[in-house]
C-alpha positions as CSV (number, residue, x, y, z in Angstrom):
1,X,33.4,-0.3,-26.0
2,X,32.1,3.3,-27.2
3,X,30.7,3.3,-23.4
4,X,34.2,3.1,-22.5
5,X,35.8,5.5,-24.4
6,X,32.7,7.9,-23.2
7,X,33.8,7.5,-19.4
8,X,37.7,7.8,-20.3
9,X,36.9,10.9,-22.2
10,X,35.1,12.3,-19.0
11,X,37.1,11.1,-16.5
12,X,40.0,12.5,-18.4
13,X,39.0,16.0,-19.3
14,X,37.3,16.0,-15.5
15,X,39.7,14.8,-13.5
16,X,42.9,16.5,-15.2
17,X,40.9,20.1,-15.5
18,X,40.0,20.0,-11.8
19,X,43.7,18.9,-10.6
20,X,44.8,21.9,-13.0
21,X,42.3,24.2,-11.4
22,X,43.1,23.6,-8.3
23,X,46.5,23.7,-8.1
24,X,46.8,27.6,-8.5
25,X,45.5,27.7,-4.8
26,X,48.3,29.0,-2.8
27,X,47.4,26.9,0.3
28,X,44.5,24.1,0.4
29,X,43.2,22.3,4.1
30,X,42.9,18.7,4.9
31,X,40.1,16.9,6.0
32,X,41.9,14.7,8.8
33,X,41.5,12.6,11.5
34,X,43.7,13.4,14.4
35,X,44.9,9.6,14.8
36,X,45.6,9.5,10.9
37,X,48.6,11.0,11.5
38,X,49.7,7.7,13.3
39,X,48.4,5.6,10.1
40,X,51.8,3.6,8.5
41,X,52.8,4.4,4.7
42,X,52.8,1.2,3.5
43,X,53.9,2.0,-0.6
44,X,53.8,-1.9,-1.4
45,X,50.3,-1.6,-1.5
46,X,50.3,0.7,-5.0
47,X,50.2,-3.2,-6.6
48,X,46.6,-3.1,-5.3
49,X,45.9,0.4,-5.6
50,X,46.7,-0.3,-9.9
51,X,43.9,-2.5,-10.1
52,X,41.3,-0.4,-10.7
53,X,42.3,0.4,-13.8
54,X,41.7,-3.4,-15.5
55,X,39.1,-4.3,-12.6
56,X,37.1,-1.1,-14.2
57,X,38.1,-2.2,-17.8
58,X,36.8,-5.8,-16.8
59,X,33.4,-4.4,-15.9
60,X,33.3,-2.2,-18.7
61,X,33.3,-5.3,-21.2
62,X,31.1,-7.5,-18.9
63,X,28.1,-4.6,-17.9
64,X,25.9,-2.6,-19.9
65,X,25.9,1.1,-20.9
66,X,24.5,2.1,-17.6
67,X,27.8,1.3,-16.0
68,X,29.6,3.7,-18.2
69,X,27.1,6.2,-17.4
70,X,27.0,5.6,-13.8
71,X,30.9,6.1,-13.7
72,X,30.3,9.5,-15.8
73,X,28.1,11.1,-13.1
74,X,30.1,10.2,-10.7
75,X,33.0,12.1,-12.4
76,X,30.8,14.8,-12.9
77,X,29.4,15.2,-9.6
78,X,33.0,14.6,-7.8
79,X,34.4,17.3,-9.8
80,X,32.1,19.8,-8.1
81,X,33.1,18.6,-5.1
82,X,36.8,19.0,-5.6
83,X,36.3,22.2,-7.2
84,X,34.1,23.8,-4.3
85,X,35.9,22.3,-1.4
86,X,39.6,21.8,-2.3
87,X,42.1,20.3,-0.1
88,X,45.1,18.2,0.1
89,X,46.8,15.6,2.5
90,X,48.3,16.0,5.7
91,X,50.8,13.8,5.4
92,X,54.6,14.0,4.2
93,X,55.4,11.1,2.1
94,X,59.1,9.8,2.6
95,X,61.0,8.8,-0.5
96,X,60.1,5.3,-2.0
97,X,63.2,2.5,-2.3
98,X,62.8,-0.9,-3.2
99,X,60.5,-2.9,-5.6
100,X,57.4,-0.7,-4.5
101,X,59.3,2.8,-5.9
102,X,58.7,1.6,-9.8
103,X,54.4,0.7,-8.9
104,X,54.5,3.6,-6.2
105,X,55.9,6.3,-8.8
106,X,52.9,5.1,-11.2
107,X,49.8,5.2,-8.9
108,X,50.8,8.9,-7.5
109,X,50.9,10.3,-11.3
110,X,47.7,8.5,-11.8
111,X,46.3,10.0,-8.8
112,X,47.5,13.7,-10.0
113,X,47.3,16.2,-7.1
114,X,44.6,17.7,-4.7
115,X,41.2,15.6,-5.9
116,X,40.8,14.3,-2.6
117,X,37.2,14.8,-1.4
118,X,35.1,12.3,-2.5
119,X,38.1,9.7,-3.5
120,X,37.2,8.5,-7.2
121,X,39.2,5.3,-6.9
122,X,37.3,4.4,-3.9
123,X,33.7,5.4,-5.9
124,X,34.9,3.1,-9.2
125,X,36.0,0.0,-7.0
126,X,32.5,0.2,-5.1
127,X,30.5,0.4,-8.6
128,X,31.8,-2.3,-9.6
129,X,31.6,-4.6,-6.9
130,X,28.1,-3.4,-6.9
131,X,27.9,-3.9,-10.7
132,X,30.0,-7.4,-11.0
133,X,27.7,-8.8,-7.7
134,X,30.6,-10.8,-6.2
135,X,31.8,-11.2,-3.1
136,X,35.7,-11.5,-4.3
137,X,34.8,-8.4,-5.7
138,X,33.5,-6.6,-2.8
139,X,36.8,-7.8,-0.8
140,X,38.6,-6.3,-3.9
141,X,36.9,-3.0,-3.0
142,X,37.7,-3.1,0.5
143,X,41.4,-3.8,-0.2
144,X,41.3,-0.9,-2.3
145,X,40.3,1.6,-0.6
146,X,42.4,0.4,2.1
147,X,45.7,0.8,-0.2
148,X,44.6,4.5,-0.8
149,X,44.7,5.2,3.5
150,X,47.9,3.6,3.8
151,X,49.6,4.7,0.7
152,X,48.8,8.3,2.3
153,X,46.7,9.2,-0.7
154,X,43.4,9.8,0.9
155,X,42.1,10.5,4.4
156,X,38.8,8.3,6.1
157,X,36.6,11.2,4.7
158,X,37.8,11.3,1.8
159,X,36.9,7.2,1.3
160,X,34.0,7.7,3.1
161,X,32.7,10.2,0.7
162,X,33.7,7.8,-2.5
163,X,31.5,4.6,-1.2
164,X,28.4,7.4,-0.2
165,X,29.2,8.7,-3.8
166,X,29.1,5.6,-5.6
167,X,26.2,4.2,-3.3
168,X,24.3,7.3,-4.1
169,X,24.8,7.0,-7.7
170,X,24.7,3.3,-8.5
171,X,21.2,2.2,-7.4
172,X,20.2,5.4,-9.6
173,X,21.7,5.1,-12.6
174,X,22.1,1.3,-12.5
175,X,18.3,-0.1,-11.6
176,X,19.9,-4.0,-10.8
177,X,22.0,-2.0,-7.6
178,X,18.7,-0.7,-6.7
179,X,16.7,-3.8,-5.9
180,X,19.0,-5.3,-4.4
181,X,19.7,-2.7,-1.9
182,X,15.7,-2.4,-1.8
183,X,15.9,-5.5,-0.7
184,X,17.7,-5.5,1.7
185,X,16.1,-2.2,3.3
186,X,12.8,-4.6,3.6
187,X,14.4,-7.2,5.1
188,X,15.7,-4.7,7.8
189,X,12.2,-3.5,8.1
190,X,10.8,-7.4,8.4
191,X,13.4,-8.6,10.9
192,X,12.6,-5.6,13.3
193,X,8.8,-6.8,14.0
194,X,9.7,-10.8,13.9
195,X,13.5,-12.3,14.9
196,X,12.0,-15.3,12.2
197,X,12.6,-12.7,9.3
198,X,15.9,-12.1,10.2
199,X,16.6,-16.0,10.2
200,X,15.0,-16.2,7.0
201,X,17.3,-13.2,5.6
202,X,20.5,-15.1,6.6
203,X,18.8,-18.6,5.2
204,X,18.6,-17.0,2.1
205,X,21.8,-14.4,2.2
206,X,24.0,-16.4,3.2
207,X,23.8,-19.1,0.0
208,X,23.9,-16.2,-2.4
209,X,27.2,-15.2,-1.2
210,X,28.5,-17.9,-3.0
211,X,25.9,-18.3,-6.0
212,X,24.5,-14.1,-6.0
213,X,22.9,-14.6,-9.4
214,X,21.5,-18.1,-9.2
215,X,19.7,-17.0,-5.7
216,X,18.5,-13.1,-6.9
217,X,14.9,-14.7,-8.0
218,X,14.3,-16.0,-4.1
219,X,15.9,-12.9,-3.0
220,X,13.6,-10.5,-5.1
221,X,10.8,-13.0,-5.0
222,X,10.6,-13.3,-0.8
223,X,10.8,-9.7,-0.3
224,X,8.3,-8.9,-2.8
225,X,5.8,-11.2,-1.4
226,X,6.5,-10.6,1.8
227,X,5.9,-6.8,0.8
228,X,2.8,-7.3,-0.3
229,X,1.7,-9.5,2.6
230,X,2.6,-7.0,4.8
231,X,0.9,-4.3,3.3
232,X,-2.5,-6.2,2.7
233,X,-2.2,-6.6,6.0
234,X,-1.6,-3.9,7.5
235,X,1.5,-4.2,8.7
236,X,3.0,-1.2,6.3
237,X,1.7,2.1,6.1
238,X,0.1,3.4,3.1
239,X,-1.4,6.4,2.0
240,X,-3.8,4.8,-0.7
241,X,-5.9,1.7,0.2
242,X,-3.8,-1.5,0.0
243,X,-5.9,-3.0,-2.6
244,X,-5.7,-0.1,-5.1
245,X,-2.3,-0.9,-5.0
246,X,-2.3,-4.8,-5.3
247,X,-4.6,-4.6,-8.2
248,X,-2.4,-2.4,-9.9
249,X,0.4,-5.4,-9.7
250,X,-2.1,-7.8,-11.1
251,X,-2.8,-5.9,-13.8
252,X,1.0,-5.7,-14.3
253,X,0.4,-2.1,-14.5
254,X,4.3,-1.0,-13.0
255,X,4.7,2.5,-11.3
256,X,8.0,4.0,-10.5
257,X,7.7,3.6,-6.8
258,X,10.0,0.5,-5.0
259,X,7.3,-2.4,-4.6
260,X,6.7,-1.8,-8.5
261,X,10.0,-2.3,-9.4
262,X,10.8,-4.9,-7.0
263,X,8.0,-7.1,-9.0
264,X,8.8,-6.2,-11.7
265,X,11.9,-7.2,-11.6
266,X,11.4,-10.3,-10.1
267,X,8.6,-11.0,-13.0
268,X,12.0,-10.7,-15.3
269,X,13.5,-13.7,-13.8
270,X,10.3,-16.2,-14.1
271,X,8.7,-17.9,-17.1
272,X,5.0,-17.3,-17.8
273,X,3.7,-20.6,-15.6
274,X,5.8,-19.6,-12.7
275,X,4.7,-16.0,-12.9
276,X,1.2,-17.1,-13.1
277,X,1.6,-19.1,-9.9
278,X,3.1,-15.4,-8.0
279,X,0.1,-13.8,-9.4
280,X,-2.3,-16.2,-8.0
281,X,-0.4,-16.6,-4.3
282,X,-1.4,-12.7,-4.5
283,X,-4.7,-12.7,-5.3
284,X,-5.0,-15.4,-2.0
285,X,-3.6,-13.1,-0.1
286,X,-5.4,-9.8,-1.6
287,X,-8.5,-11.8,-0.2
288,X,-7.7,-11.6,3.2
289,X,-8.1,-7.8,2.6
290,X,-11.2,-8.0,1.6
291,X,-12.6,-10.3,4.5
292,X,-11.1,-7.8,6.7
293,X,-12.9,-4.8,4.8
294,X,-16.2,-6.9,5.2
295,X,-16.1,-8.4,8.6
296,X,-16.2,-11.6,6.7
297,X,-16.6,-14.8,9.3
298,X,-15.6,-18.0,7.3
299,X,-16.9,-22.0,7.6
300,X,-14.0,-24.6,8.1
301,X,-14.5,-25.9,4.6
302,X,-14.0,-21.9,3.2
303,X,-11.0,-21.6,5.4
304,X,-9.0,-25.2,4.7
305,X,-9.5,-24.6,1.0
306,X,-8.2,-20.6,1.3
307,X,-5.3,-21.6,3.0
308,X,-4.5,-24.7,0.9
309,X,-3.9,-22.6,-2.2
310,X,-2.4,-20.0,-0.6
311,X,0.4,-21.8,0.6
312,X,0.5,-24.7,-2.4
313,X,1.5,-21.1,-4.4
314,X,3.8,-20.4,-2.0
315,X,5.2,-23.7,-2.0
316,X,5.2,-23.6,-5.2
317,X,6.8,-20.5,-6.2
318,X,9.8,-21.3,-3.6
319,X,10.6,-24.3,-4.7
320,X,10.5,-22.8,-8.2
321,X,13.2,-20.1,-7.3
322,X,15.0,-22.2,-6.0
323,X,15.7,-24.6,-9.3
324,X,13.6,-27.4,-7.5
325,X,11.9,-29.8,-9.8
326,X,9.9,-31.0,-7.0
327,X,6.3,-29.5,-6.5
328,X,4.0,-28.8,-3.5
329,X,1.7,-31.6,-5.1
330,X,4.7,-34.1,-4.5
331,X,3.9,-33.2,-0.8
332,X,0.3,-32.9,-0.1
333,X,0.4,-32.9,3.5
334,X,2.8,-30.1,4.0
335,X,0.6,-27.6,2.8
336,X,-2.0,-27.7,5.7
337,X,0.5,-28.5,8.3
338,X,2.1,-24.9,7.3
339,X,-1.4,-23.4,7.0
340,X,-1.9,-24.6,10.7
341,X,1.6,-23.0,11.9
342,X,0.7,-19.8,10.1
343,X,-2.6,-19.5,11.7
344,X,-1.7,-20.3,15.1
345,X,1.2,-18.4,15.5
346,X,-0.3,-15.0,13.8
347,X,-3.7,-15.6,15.7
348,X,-3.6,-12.6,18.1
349,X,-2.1,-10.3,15.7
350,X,-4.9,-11.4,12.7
351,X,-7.3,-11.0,15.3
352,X,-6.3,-8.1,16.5
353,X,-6.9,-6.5,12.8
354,X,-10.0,-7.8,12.2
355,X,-8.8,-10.7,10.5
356,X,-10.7,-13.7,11.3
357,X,-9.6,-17.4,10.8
358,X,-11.6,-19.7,13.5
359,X,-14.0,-21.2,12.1
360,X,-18.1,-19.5,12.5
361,X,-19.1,-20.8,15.3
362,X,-16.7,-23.0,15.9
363,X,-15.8,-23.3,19.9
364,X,-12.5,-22.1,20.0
365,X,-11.3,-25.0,22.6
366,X,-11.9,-27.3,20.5
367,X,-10.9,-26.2,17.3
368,X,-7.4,-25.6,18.5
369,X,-6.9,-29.0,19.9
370,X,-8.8,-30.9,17.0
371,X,-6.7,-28.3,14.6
372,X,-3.2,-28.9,16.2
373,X,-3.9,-33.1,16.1
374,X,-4.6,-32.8,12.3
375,X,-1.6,-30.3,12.2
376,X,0.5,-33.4,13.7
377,X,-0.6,-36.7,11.7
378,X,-0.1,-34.1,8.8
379,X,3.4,-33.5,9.8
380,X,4.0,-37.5,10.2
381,X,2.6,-37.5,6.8
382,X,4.8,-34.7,5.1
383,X,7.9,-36.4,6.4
384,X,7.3,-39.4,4.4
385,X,6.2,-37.8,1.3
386,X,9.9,-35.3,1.8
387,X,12.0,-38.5,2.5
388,X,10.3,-40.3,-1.1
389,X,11.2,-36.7,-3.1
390,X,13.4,-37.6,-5.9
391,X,15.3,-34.1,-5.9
392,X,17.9,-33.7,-3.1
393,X,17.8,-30.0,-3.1
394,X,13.5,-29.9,-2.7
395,X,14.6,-32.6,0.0
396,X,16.7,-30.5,2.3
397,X,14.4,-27.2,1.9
398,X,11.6,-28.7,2.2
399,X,13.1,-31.0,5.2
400,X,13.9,-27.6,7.2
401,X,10.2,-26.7,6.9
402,X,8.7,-29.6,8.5
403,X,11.1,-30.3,11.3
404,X,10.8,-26.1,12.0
405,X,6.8,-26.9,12.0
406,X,7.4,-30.0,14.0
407,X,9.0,-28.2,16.4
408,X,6.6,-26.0,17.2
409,X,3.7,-28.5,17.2
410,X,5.3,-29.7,20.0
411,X,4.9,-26.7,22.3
412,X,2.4,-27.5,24.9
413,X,-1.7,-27.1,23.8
414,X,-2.2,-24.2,26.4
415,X,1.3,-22.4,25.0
416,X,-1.0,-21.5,22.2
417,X,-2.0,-17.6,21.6
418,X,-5.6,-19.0,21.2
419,X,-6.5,-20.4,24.1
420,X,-4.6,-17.5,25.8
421,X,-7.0,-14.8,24.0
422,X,-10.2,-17.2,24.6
């Protein structure tokens, strides 16, 4: 509660000293659009444009200090803007009747006079949307910053400038914001060099609109390994050698750059065993690195048992993160049919990095139609073992796995990037 009465105090002092300030300007501008002057006044909406005050109180009680503090600097920093570039509306409000004149009269004298640009109320409803992590609240947001356009209050800049404010501030000042807008940036990066990212962003987005928190560890937890993937394989650009960087995570020795805190913060959401099994999955795939760095050409035997782990920790760690009871050991024959896929369909990219996985001297006819049969009887296999899993949820995810794989398998033998490159 002291948090609180720290923002009130600032917002208070702040907000009323730059409206006095201001006000001894003979003449101010405004910032507006040419068809704003064609917006409706629509005073009704001052019932929504009053709920900031217990929405903000509401997050108050349910967030940490950081909240409080994230609202401060964006008092402070808004307060230079309204005292460097000071303006009003363009608009000439008629008189209020009705119902609407007693909550009307109420939101103008909370809005005081001339701190327009960035809009405050618009900033606080964004925070804490971006602080509660619900979507009713992020529809709250929207509806408030559309009461403060059509109750003439502020202009499109001026909102405009209160969600960059409070999306500027919030991943800052409030680390939580940040991650989750970190992940989203990666998944932006993912989808743009494979469509299947994109799918997997809306398999797993789409869910956590209605259960945010109970899907953050598969949110965190696919981005971060999929991070790491990427850059051990040189899909991302570093500066410093991959592997410096890897083995900086397995020694759980956390920088402040973004992949640090993205594991780290996905770390905070897993007990010991399950974070043991993410450390693992990337020391499989920190090897790959160093059989590209060495020219390394692997046996069959090297390979199936490299793959096997690799994606029983991956299996593993999803179903994990997903509240599954279910393990990839209750499915045995899923875990080379995906290691098959993964090849395959990554062949002419792996081999075009100097990562090898056909077999030494294996002939690479061959291989790929002895591979894609084993690929097939292992998929008849999986199906079974899914249908006898005792855990519905394990049952659908895992379901959508082998019918995807399936699927694929079926594609013509000569479809195959292998026996194109060979």
């Amino acid at each position: 509660m002291r948090y609180a009465l720290l923002f009130a105090a600032v917002f208070a002092v702040c907000y009323g000293g730059a409206s006095l300030l201001t006000a001894q300007y003979s003449s101010l501008p405004a910032w507006d659009l040419p068809f704003e002057q064609h917006v409706p006044f629509v005073p009704a909406l001052s019932v929504v444009y009053l709920t900031i005050t217990p929405a903000l109180l509401v997050a108050l009680l349910r967030t940490h200090k950081s909240f409080a503090i994230a609202l401060c600097v964006q008092t402070l920093l808004a307060t230079f803007c309204f005292l460097l570039f000071p303006q009003t509306v363009a608009w000439t409000r008629p008189e209020v009747t009705g119902w609407a004149r007693i909550p009307f009269s109420i939101a103008d004298a909370m809005n005081l006079s001339y701190n327009q640009f960035p809009s405050l109320h618009v900033a606080f409803a964004v925070s804490a949307a971006c602080a509660l992590r619900k979507p009713l609240w992020w529809l709250w947001s929207i509806a408030v910053a559309l009461s403060t356009w059509l109750m003439w209050e502020h202009h499109l800049v001026d909102i405009a400038g209160g969600i960059a404010l409070a999306l500027l501030v919030m991943p800052l000042v409030y680390p939580r914001v940040h991650v989750e807008l970190q992940c989203l940036w990666q998944c932006a990066h993912f989808s743009r060099r494979h469509v299947r990212y994109f799918v997997i962003f809306l398999a797993i987005w789409l869910p956590s609109l209605l259960h945010w928190r109970r899907y953050r560890p598969v949110r965190l937890g696919f981005c971060a390994a999929q991070w790491i993937d990427d850059l051990l394989d040189g899909d991302r650009p570093s500066k410093r050698e991959p592997l410096e960087i890897v083995d900086e995570i397995l020694a759980r020795r956390f920088g402040n750059d973004a992949l640090s805190r993205l594991v780290a913060a996905f770390l905070e959401h897993l007990d010991e065993p399950a974070q043991n099994e993410f450390m693992d999955l990337v020391r499989c795939m920190r090897v790959d690195r160093v059989r590209v760095l060495h020219h390394e050409r692997w046996t069959q035997a090297q390979l199936d048992a490299h793959h096997e782990a690799t994606f029983r920790h991956s299996v593993n760690l999803m179903l994990i993160t997903t509240g599954c009871t279910a393990r990839a050991s209750d499915v045995p024959s899923l875990i080379p049919a995906l290691a098959w896929c993964s090849v395959v369909r990554d062949l002419d990219d792996d081999l075009r990095k100097g990562l090898v996985n056909i077999p030494r001297n294996a002939d690479v006819a061959q291989w790929t139609r002895d591979s894609h049969s084993r690929a097939c009887i292992a998929l008849q296999n999986a199906a079974e073992e899914i249908a006898h899993l005792e855990d519905p949820r394990a049952r659908r995810i895992l379901t959508i796995f082998q019918r995807s794989i399936t699927k694929y398998a079926a594609r013509p033998l000569d479809s195959y990037p292998l026996l194109l490159s060979s």
